[in-house]
N, C-alpha and C positions, 0 to 999 in steps of 0.2 A: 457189705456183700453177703451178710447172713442170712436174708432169706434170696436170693436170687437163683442158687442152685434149685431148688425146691420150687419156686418159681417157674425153672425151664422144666423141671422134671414134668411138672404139671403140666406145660403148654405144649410139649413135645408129644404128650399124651392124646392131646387134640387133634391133632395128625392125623389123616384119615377118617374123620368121622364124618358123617352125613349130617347136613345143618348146620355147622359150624358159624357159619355168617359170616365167613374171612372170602373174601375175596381173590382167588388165585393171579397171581401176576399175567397180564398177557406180556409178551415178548412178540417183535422185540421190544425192548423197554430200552428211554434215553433220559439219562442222568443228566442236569445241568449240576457239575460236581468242579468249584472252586473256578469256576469260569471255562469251563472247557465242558463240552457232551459228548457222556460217554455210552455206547447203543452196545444193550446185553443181548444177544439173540439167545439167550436159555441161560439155567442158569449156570457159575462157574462151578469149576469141578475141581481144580486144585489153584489153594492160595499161596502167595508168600505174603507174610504180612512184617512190616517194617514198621515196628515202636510196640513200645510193653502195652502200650494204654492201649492201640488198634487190638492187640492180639489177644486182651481179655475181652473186650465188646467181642468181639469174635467165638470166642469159649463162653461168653455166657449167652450166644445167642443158638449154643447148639452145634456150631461149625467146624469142630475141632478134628474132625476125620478129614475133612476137607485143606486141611492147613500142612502144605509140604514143606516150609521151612519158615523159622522166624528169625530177628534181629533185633539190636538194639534196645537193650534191658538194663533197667537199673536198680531191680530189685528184685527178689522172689516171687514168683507169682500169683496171684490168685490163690489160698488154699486148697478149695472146691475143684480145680483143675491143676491141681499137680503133678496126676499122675497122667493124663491125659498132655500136659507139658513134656513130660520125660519121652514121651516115644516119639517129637516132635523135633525133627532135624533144627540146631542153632546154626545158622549160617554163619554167624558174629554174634557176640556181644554187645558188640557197637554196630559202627555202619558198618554194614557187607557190600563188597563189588558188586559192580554191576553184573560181570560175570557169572560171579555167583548166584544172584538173584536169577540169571535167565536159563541157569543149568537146571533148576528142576520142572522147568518147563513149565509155569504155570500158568492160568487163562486173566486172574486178577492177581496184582500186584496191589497191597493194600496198604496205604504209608499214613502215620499216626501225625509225621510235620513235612508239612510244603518243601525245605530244602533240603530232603533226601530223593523224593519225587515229588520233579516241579522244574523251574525256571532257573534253582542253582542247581539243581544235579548231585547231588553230592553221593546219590548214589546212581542214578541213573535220571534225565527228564522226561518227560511222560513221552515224548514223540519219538524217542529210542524205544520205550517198550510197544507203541504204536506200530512202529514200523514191523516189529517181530509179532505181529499179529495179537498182543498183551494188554487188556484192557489195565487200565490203573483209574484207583478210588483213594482220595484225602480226604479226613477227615475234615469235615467241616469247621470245625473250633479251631483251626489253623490258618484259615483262608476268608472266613467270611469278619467283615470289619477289620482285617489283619492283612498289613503287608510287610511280607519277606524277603524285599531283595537287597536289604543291606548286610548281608554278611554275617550277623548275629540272628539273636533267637526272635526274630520281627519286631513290629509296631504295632501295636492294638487297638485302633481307633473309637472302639466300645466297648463297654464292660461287659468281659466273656457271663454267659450264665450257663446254664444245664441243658438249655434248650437245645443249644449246638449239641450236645451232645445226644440229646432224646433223636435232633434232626440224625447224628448216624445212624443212629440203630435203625429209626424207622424206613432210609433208607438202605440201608445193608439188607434189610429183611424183605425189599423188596424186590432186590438185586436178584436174594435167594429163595424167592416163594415159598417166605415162611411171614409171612404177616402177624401169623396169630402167636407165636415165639416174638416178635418186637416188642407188639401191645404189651404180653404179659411184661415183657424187662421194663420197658416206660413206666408202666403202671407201679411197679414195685418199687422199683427208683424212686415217683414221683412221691410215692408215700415213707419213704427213707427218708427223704428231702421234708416232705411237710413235718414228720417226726422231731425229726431235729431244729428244726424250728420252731417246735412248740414246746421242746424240751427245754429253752432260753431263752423263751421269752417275759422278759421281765427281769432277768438276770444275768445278759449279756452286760462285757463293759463295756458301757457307753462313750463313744469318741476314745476310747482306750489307745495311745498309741502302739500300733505292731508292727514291727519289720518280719520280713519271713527273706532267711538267709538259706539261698539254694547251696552254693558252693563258691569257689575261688579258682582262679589257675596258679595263684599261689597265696598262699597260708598270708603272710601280713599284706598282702596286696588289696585289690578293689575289689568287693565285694558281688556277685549275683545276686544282687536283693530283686523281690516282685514288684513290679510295675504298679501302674494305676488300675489299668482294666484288667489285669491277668484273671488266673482263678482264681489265686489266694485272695486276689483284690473283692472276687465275686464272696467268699469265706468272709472277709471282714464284713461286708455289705451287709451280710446274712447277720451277725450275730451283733451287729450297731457298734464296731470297734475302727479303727481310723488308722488308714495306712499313712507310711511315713513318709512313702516317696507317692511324689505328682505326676512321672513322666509316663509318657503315654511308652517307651518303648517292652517288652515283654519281661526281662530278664535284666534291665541296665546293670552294669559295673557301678557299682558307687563307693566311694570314700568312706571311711570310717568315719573319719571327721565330720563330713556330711551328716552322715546318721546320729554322730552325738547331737548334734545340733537339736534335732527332733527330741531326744531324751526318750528311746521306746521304753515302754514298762512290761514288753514280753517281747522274748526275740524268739522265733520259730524257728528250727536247726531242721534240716533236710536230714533224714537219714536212708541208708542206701547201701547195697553192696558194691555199686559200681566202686572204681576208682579210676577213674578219666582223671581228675583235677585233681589239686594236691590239698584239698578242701574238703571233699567228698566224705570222707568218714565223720563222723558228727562229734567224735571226741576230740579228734583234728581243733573243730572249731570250738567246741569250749575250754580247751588248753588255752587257745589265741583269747580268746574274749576274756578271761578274768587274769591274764598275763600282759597284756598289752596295754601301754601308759595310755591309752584313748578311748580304750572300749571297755575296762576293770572300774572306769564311774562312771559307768550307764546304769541307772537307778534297775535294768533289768538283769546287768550283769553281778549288780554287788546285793539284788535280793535273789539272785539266782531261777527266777522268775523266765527259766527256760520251757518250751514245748516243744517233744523232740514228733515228727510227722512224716509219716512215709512221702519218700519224695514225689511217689506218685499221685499224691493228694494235692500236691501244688503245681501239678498239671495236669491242662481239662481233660480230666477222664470220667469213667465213673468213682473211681476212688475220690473225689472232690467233696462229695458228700463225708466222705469217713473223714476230711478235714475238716468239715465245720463241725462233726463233732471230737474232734480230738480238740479243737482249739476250745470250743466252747468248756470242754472240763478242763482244760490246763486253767482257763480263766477263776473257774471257781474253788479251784484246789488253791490256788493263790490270794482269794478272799479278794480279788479283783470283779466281783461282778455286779455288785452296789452301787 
């Protein structure tokens, strides 16, 4: 996210000028968003936006005066917007009520995963905030190739990439007739992205195996490891290293046992201010991993062959990119990239 500030400062600059060649939104404007359309007649004027990853695509597109309350956070935010974060009402930490969401009255309701708004509700379903005249926006990287109605953190039928995520902004930005604020964010993302990929190329580890451990609900129990198609799975893809689990679900519980099997030679530690789980804090899990008669002769626990990653990197956001390069230099700090 290093140059993305400087990025909007720039595009924001654009604003108002004659010839620009961006296109003004007409309204009204109808979103086909996560299977459902949703008709903007102008644009919105005050947000709540529900998940950390929604609420920085939002602050790095320029919309942060527009944002009356946020939730569900699992780590510090964004540098670049911190102090822009502080004058910005927290609803929760976590999920906030529905109540709470509809008190500060706002026009869009913007949610980062399908079952907080959506089909489980967990904070409100979209046809609650419908009824109270509330348009509501998901994030794409949640809903497309991905179903959520089993009770956990979904099924991901493809291999998430960045596109879902280029697809927000582009349309967030269209939502808010600021077009020419999207391109720049894409555009700079996209060459983050190409960056880092040429950064390791030719000295990622190859079929390398990785587990990327989110968290636990409890310390020796089953693990949160990354699915097949998640992001971290799109991370591996990137730098030609080879995840350990097959399952298509987003987040599965898996066994330790399991995961020895695989024999990883880098385990990926979430780290995080939340503490929802009794897992969360990242020294939590390396206490357990070089203590535990199962997991202390994993070739990645006894060279200690750890890479610690904001948890936000291992959910599709824009921070996805700052994992593939975090991983990729955990790799070569380890003399794993040969």
């Amino acid at each position: 996210m290093r140059q993305i500030l400087a990025t909007i400062t720039f595009a924001v600059g654009l604003t108002g000028l004659a010839g620009t060649g961006f296109a003004a939104t007409q309204y009204p404007l109808t979103i086909n968003n996560c299977g459902q359309q949703v008709t903007f007649s102008k644009a919105p004027e005050k947000i709540v936006s529900i998940g950390q990853g929604m609420t920085e695509v939002l602050f790095s597109l320029g919309l942060a005066d527009k944002i009356a309350g946020t939730a569900v956070w699992v780590g510090p935010v964004l540098p670049a917007y911190a102090e822009a974060n502080d004058k910005i009402k927290r609803l929760a930490d976590n999920d906030p009520s529905f109540e709470a969401v509809v008190g500060e009255e706002p026009d869009l309701v913007a949610a980062e995963f399908e079952w907080h708004v959506g089909v489980q509700g967990a904070v409100g379903k979209r046809e609650q905030f419908a009824d109270l005249g509330i348009n509501t926006y998901v994030a794409p990287a949640d809903c497309v190739d991905k179903i959520n109605e089993d009770g956990g953190d979904g099924v991901r039928k493809e291999l998430f990439t960045m596109d879902l995520i280029y697809q927000e902004i582009a349309e967030l930005a269209e939502i808010f007739d600021i077009k020419e604020r999207g391109d720049a964010l894409i555009a700079d993302l996209k060459k983050r992205e190409a960056d880092a990929v040429a950064s390791i190329e030719g000295a990622a580890g190859k079929n390398l195996p990785v587990v990327f451990w989110f968290s636990s609900k409890e310390v020796n129990g089953d693990a949160f490891i990354a699915g097949k198609n998640s992001a971290p799975a799109y991370i591996l893809k990137t730098i030609g290293a080879k995840n350990v689990v097959a399952t298509e679900e987003e987040w599965p519980l898996v066994g330790w046992e399991t995961i020895s099997q695989a024999n990883p030679a880098v385990i990926v530690l979430a780290t995080m201010e939340r503490r929802r789980y009794a897992a969360d804090d990242p020294q939590t899990k390396i206490d357990f991993l070089e203590n535990d008669p199962v997991t202390k002769e994993l070739d990645a626990v006894k060279n200690r062959h750890f890479v610690m990653m904001d948890a936000q990197s291992m959910n599709p956001t824009i921070r996805t990119i700052d994992g593939i390069e975090t991983l990729a230099a955990g790799i070569k700090s380890f003399g794993l990239s040969q």
